[in-house]
N, C-alpha and C positions, 0 to 999 in steps of 0.2 A: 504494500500500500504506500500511498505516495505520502510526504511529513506533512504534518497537518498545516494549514494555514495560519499565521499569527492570530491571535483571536484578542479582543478587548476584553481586559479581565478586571479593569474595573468595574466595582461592586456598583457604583452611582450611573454609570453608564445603564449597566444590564437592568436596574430597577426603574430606572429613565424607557428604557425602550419597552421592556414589560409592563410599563401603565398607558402608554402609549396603543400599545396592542392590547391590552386588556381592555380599553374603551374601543378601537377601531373594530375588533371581533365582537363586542355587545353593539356596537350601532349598524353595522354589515349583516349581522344576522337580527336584528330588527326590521331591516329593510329588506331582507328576503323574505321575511316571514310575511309582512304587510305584501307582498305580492304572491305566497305562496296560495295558489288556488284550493288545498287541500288536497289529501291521498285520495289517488284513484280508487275509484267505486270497484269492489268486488261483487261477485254475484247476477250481473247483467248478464243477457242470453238465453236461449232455450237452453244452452247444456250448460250453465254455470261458469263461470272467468276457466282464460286457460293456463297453463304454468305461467306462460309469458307475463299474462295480466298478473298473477296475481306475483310475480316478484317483483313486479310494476309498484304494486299495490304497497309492498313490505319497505322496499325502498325508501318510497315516499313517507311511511310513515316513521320509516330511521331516522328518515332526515328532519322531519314535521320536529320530532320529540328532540334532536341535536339542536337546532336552532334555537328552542325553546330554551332547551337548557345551556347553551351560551349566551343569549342574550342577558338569561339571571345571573349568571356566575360565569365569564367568561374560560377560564380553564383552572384547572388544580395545581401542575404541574410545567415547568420549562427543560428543556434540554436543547444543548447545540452538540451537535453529533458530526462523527465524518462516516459514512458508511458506506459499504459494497453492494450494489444489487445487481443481479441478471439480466440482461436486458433482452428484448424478444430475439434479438439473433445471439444469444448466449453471452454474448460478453460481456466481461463486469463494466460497472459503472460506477465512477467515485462522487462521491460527494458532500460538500458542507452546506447542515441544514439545521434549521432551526425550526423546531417541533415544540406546538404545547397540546396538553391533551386535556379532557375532558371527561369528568367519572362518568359523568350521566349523558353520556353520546356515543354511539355504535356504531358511527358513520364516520368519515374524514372529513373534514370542511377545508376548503381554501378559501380565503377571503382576498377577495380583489377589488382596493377602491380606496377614498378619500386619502390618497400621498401614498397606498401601502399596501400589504399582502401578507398576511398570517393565516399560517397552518395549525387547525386546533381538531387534533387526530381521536380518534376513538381509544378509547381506555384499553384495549384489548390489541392497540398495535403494536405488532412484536418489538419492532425498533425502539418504540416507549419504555417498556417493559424492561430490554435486556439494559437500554441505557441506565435506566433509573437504580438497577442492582450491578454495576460494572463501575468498578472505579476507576475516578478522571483520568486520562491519558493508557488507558490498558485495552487492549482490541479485544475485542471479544466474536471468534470465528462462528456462526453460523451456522450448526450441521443437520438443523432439522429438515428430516425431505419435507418436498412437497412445497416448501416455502420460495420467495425469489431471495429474498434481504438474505446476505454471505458475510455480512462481519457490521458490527456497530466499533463505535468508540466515541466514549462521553465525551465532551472536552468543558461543558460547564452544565448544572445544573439547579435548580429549585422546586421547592414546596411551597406553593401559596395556601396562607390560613386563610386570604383574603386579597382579592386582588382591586375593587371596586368600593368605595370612591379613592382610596387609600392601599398599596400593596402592602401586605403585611407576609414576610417570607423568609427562609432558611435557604440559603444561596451558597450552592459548594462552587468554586470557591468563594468566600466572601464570607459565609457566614450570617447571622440574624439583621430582619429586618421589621422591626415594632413588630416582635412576636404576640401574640392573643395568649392570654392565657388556657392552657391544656383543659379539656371539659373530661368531666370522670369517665372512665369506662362503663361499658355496658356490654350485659352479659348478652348469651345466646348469638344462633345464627349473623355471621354478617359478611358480606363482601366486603374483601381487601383491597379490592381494585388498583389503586396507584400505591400501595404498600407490601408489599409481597416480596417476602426473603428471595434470596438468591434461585435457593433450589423449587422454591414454587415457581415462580418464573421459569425455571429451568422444565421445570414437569408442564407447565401452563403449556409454553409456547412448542412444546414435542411435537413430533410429527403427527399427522393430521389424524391418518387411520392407523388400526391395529389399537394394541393396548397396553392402556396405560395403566401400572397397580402401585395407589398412593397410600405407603405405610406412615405409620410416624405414632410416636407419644398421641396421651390425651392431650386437646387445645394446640397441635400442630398446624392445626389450619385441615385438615386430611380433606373434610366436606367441601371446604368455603373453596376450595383449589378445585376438584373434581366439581361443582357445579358451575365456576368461571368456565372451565372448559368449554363446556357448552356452548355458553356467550361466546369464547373465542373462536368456534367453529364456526358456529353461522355468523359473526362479522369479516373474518378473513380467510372464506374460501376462493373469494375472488382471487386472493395471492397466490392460489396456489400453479405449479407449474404444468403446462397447457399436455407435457408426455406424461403426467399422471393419471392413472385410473382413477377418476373421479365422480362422485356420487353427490347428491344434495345432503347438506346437513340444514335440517328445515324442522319447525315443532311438531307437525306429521311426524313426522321419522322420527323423533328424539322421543326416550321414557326414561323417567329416574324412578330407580327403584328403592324403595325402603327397608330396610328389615326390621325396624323398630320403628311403628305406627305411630308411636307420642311424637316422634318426629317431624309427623307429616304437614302439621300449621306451622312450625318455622318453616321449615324448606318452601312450601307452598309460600309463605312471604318473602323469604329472600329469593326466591327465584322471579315472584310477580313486580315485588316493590323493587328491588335492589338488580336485576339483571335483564327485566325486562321479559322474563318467559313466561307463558301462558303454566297456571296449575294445572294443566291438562294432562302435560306430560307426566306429572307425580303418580303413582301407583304403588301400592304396599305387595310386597312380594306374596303374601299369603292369598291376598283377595283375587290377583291376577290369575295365580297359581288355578286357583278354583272356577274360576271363571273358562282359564282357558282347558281345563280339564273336562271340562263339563260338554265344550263345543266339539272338541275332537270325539269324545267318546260316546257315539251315537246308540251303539247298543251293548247292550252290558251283561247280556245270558243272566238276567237277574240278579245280578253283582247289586248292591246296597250299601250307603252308609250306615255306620250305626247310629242305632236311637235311642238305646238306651244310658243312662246318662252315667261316667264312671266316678269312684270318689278321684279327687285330685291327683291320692300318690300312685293311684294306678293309670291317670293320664298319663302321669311323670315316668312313670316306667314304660306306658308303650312307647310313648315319643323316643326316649332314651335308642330303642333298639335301632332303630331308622335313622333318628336325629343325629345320633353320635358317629356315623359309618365314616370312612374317608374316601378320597377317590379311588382306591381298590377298589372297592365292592362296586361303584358304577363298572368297572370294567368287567370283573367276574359276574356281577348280576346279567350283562348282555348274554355274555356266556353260557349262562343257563339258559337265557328267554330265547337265543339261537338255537338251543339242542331242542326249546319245544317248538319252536318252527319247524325243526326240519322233521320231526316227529308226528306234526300234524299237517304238514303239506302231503306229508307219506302217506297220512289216507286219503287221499284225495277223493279216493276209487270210491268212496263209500258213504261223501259226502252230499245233503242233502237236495242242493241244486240240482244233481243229475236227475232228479224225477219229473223235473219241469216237461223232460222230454226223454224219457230212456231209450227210444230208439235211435236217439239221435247218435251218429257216430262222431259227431264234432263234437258232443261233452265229453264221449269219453277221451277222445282226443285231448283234450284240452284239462281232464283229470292227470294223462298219462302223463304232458306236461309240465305239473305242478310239481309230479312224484320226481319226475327228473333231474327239474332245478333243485329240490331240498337233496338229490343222490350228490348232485354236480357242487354243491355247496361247499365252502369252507370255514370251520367254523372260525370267529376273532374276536376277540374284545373290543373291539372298536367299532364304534357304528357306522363312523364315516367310509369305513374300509369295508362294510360288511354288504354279502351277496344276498340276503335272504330278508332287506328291508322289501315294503310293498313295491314301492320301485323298481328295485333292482329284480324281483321278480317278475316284476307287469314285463319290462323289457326282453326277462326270458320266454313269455306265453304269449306276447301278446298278438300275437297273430293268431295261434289256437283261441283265444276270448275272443277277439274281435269279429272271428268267422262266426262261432256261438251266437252272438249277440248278432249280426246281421242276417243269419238264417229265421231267427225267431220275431213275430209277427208282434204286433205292439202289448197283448195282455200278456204273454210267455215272458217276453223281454222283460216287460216289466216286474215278472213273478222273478225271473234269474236273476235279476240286480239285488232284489232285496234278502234272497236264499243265499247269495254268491257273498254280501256285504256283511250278513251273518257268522255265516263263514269264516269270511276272514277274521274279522272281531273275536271267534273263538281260536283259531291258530296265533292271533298277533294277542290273546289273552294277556294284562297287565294282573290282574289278580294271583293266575296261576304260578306265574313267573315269582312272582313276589313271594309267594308262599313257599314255594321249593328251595329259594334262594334263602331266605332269613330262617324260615321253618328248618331247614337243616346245619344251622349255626350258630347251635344253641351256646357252647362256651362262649363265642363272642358275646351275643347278647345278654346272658347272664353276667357278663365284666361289666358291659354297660346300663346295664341294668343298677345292678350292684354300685357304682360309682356317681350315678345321676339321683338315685335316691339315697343314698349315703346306706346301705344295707337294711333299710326300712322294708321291705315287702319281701315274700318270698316269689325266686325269680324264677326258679321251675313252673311256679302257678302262674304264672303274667307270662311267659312263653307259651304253654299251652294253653290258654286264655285264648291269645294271639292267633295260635296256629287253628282254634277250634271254629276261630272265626272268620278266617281268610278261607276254611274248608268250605265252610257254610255261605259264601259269596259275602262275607260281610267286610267291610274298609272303615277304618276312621279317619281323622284328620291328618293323625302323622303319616297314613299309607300317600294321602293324593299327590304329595310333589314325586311320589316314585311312579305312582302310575303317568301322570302326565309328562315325565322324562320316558318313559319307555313310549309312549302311544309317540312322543314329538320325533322320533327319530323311525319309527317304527315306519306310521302313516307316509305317506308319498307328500312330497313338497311342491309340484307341480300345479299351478293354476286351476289351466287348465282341465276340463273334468274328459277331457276325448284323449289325453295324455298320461291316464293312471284308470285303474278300475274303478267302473262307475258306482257311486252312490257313498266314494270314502273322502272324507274333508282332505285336502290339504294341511299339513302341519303348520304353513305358514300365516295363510292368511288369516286365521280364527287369533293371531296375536296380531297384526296389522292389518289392518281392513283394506288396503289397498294390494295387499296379495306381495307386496314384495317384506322382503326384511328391512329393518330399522338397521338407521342408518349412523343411530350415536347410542348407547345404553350406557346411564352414570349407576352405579351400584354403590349405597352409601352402607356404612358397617358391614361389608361384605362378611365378616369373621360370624354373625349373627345367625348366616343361610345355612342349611343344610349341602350336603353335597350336589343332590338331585336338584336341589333349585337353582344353584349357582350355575352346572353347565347346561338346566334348560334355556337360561337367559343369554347368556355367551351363545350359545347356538343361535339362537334369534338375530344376531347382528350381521347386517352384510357385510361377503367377506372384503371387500373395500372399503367398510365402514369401522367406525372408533367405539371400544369398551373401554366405561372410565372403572375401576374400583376402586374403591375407597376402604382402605379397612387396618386393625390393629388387632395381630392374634393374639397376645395377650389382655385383650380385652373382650376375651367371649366369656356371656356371664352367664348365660343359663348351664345348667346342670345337664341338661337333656338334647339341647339342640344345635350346633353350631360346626363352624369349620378351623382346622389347623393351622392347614395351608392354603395357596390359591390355586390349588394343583388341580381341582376338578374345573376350573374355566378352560383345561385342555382340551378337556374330552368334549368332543364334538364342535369344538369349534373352529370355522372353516376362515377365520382369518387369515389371511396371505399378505406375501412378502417377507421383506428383509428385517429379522430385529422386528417380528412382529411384538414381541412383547416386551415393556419397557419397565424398573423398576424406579421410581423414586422414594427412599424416606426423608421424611421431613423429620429434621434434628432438635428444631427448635419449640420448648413450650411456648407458645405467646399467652396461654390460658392464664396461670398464678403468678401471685409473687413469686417474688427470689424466694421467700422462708418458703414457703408451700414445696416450689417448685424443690428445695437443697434438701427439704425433709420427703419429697417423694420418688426423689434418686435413692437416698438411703435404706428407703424401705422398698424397693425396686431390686436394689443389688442383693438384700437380706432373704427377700424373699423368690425371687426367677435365679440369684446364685449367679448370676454374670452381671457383666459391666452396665448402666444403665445406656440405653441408645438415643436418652436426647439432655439438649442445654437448658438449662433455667433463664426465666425471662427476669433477665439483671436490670431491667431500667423498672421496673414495676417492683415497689419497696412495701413491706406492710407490717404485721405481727406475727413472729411465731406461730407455728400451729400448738396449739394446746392439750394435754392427757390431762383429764380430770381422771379421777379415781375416787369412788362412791358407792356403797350398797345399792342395790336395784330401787330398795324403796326411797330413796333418796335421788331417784335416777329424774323423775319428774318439777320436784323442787330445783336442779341443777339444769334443768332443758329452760325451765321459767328465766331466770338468772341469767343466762346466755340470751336467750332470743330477748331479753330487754336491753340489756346492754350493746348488744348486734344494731337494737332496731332505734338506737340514736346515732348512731355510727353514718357518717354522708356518704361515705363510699357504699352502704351495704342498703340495697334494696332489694334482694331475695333470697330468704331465706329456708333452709330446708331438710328437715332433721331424715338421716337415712338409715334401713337396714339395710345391713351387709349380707344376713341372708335372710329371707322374706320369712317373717313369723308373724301371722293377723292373731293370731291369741295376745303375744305378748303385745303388739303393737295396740290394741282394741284397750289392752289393760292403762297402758301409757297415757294414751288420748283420753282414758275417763278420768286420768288422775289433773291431767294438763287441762282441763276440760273446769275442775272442779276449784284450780287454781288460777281460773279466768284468763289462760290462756286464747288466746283467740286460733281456730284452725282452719286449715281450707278442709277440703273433702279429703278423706283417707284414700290414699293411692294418688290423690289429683297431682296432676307433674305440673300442674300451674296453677293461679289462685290466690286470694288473698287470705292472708293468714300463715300462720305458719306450716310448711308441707311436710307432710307424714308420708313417706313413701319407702319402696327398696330399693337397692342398684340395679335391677332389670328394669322394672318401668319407666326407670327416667335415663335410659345408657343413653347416652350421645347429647344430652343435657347439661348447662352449666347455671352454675347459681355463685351470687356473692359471697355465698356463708354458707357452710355445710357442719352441722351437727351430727357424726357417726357414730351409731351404735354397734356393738358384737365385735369390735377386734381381738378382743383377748380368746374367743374363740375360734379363730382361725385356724392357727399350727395345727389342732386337734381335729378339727373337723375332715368328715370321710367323704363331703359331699363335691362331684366335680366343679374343677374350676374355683375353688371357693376365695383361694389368694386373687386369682381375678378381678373377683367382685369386689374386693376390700380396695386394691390397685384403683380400679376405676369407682370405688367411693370419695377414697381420698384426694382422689383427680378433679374432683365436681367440680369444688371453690374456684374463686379466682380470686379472694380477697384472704378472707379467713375460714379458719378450718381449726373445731373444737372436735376431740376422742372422750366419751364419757364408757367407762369400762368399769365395771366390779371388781377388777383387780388390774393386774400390771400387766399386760399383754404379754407373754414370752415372747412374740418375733419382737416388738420395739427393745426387748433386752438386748438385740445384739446392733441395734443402728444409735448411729455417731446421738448422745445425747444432750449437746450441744446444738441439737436440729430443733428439739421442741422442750417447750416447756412443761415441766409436772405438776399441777394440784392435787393434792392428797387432802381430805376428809379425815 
């Protein structure tokens, strides 16, 4: 690259020019806006707007809402840059540029007019982005495919508190300019937009498609980074380059998926209020699960949910046997549901349809067929590879069905389709499969049984429980994400219905109504999913298109449900190319204080036994976390005490007394005591609310609060029940201000961390 050009590095100059531009961009785009006719009408026509309109349409209203918000606050941010970009006949292109950007604009604006010309770029432009975390005079190369921009390099930069009537800024170099005073933090979901570490930007601006899986500590940012995403694809696919296999990333196409439903009102706000995405896309992995299990699987040999209602700890133990598998068992499970394929192709000879017409010699033809493909078959764990899906078997008969079906007269036809769709639903059976497979695995399931209930039930009887009832066609809740991973790969993918056997869904479209795959999946708390649900959603994405995850395995808290690793987004997933899948952790807490944060490395390395994997957030100062130590029945008097003292405090506006392992006996007992000592509460379980919250670390996981009051550490070490150091991790995670332990006694894991990290009160 060529030496940069001298650049004016006085401070008085660049705040001269920056007020300068910060009225000339607010009266440029007031005077676009007073000519703006408004966004193009969608919906005109007999058939409705066409792509064309309506990206006409989106455009216009990018720009409608950028205008808007420059004219009120002309930009957030300045950078002078020298950078490399691509040009249509490939060669590079140098240049010095002066960039401001805009939180609340998706679009790029150039302003041309009164003596001037200012660039006020969308929040999500990569050049913004990599300048803003690259320090002054260091190049920073470019290696995301799919993009043009090939190297930035800062040469000066700023953060506007305020730029109108008055700049008010931090200018590298140069330094403060009539700074504002700093406004307290606030908790829950938020877009970092023009603030974003090094390695978020780094993970943000990745390559377009394929996937991306963002680990990190609690309060890393892991959500807020995997839902910018989003925003970043649909503002800068334009950039992308013209030899690229390219797809639309559009809110069609784009689902975010939850695995913790208390979730779903932040994210549905930060995505509507803060990024500009329709809540449309939001969807709770279970709800989808079922919905789309229900559309694929048309007939069912009288398969049934159960109805009748189990006590709790034997929910907890069937979930366990399913909930806890790892991507093994998707592999070996196919294994088995292959061997009953080719088992039941095998009778073909003796299958119902033939009586439509038994003289015909094209059915038996076309039985003989079936029996050949399951001979001709081989069997694999992998579906994507596997010969014996509907598909790959229609392609081996389908001239013997075809001739069938065009021999017979419209009422026969009609009778074969629906004897032949039977049929198949009994050979491609999800039921029977499942029951061969688990039903004959009983040690496993009795480990996991035993470890999800902490040795509370006996696991002989909840197995055959299980098996008496997968006999009898009966399914509960934790069977459906198995069935619906089996039927999604099973079933044929093909649209249309004259290119697979007639009368069977396509696997595709029943999750996008437009018949193709999605084109972006964000997965938040992926560690939350079970196996079976992680690689049916991975499979849903096209292979040209982007999976976001978002997830921390040391923070899986239920007992019964969850994942290890991210190893089952392998299986069946038809992502392509180079470096399909990308890792980023994020190192840094931004959640708590420095004490929070220094006492929950401590108890980190005590308890996982290795080195903690992220930084404490050193510019955020507060109070120790606090061990009180107190008899139970004093445990109430001691919650009072706290939440008064908490609820004068300026910085602490939510607060949240939690268990660590969910007990409604003991909890019901607390609240009548706190109750009776005019404590004021929200609703029991409510993860929001006025009053002070009663909840456990499941129903609020991926929640933060100012103050967190935890209950049950001292029975941790001891306890038999999975995951249980988890749940304590991600209790202590909540806070981001302060964080009080009230304990019956002196915890043994805090015996072995630095006690210089918190403070003790003894009773």
């Amino acid at each position: 690259m060529a030496s940069p050009k001298p650049v004016d590095s006085g401070l008085n100059a660049r705040v001269a020019r920056d007020q300068r531009n910060a009225q000339l961009a607010a009266q440029l785009a007031k005077e676009e806006l007073a000519k703006f006719r408004g966004p193009i009408r969608s919906g005109s026509g007999l058939h409705g707007p066409s792509s064309h309109e309506e990206a006409r349409f989106e455009y216009a209203n990018k720009r409608l809402a950028a205008l808007r918000a420059i004219s009120a606050d002309p930009f957030q941010v300045m950078v002078e840059v020298y950078t490399e970009v691509a040009g249509e006949n490939g060669r590079l292109q140098e240049k010095e540029q002066l960039w401001y950007a805009n939180e609340a604009s998706s679009s790029n604006e150039v302003f041309n007019g009164g003596g001037g010309s200012v660039n006020v770029l969308a929040w999500t432009h990569p050049g913004v982005q990599l300048a803003l975390v690259t320090d002054l005079g260091e190049c920073r190369d470019v290696k995301t495919s799919g993009l043009r921009l090939r190297s930035v390099e800062p040469l000066a930069k700023a953060r506007f508190d305020e730029t109108m009537p008055v700049v008010s800024a931090v200018y590298q170099p140069g330094g403060a300019v009539r700074p504002r005073k700093a406004e307290p933090r606030k908790t829950g979901l938020k877009a970092v937009k023009l603030d974003m570490t090094r390695d978020q930007v780094q993970a943000f601006i990745s390559r377009m498609s394929g996937m991306m899986i963002v680990t990190g500590a609690p309060g890393s940012g892991k959500t807020t980074v995997a839902f910018q995403r989003i925003r970043f694809l649909f503002d800068q696919q334009g950039e992308r380059e013209a030899g690229d296999r390219l797809v639309a990333y559009t809110p069609e196409l784009t689902r975010v998926f939850l695995a913790n439903e208390n979730l779903a009102d932040q994210a549905k706000s930060l995505l509507m209020t803060q990024l500009d995405i329709p809540a449309s896309v939001v969807d709770a992995v279970g709800q989808f699960t079922d919905r789309y299990l229900e559309q694929v699987w048309l007939y069912k040999h009288d398969a049934r949910p159960r109805q009748r209602k189990l006590p709790a700890l034997q929910i907890a133990a069937r979930t366990a046997v399913l909930g806890l598998s790892d991507h093994h068992d998707l592999s070996r499970l196919w294994e088995v549901y292959e061997k009953q394929v080719v088992d039941r192709l095998g009778d073909a000879k003796s299958a119902d349809w033939l009586s439509v017409d038994p003289t015909d010699k094209r059915m038996k033809t076309l039985a003989s067929a079936l029996t050949r493909a399951a001979d001709a078959s081989h069997i694999v764990r992998d579906p994507l590879k596997s010969s014996l899906t509907m598909a790959a078997v229609y392609q081996q008969v389908f001239r013997a069905y075809e001739a069938v079906r065009d021999a017979l007269s419209s009422s026969p036809r009609a009778r074969f389709d629906e004897l032949f769709q039977q049929w198949l639903y009994w050979v491609y059976d999800p039921v029977s499969a499942l029951a061969t497979y688990f039903g004959s695995r009983e040690s496993e399931g009795a480990h996991r049984i035993r470890r999800g209930t902490a040795a509370r039930v006996n696991e002989a009887e909840i197995l055959e429980q299980a098996r008496s009832e997968w006999s009898d066609r009966v399914y509960g809740p934790e069977d459906r994400p198995w069935l619906a991973w089996l039927l999604r790969f099973a079933l044929p993918e093909a649209a249309d219905p004259r290119e697979r056997f007639r009368e069977m869904p396509s696997s595709i479209a029943p999750a996008v109504n437009s018949g193709k795959r999605w084109t972006h999946v964000a997965i938040d708390e992926a560690q939350d999913l079970c196996v079976a649900e992680a690689s049916l959603l991975g499979s849903l994405v096209d292979p040209d298109g982007a999976l976001t995850v978002s997830a921390d395995f040391r923070q899986i808290v239920s007992p019964v449900h969850g994942m290890q690793s991210p190893d089952a987004f392998k299986i069946g997933r038809s992502l392509r190319g180079k470096k399909t899948e990308q890792i980023y952790p994020f190192a840094r807490n931004m959640r708590q204080s420095r004490q929070i944060g220094r006492f929950l490395q401590g108890f980190y390395e005590v308890a996982f036994k290795e080195r903690p994997t992220f930084d404490v957030n050193v510019p955020l100062e507060d109070k120790k976390p606090q061990l009180i130590i107190a008899p139970p029945q004093d445990h109430a008097l001691r919650v009072k005490q706290i939440a008064s003292v908490l609820g004068r405090s300026e910085v602490v506006r939510s607060i949240a007394l939690l268990q660590i392992n969910e007990d409604e006996q003991a909890l019901v007992k607390l609240r009548t005591d706190l109750e009776k000592a005019s404590v004021g509460l929200a609703n029991i379980w409510a993860a929001t609310g006025s009053g002070l919250l009663t909840t456990s670390v499941e129903r609020i996981k991926g929640l933060e609060f100012d103050a967190c009051i935890v209950l049950g550490l001292e029975g941790v070490e001891t306890a038999s029940l999975n995951f249980t150091l988890n749940r304590a991790y991600v209790a202590l995670s909540r806070p981001a201000r302060r964080l009080v332990l009230i304990c019956s006694e002196y915890p043994a894991i805090l015996r072995k961390v630095d006690k210089s990290l918190f403070d003790v009160i003894q009773s």
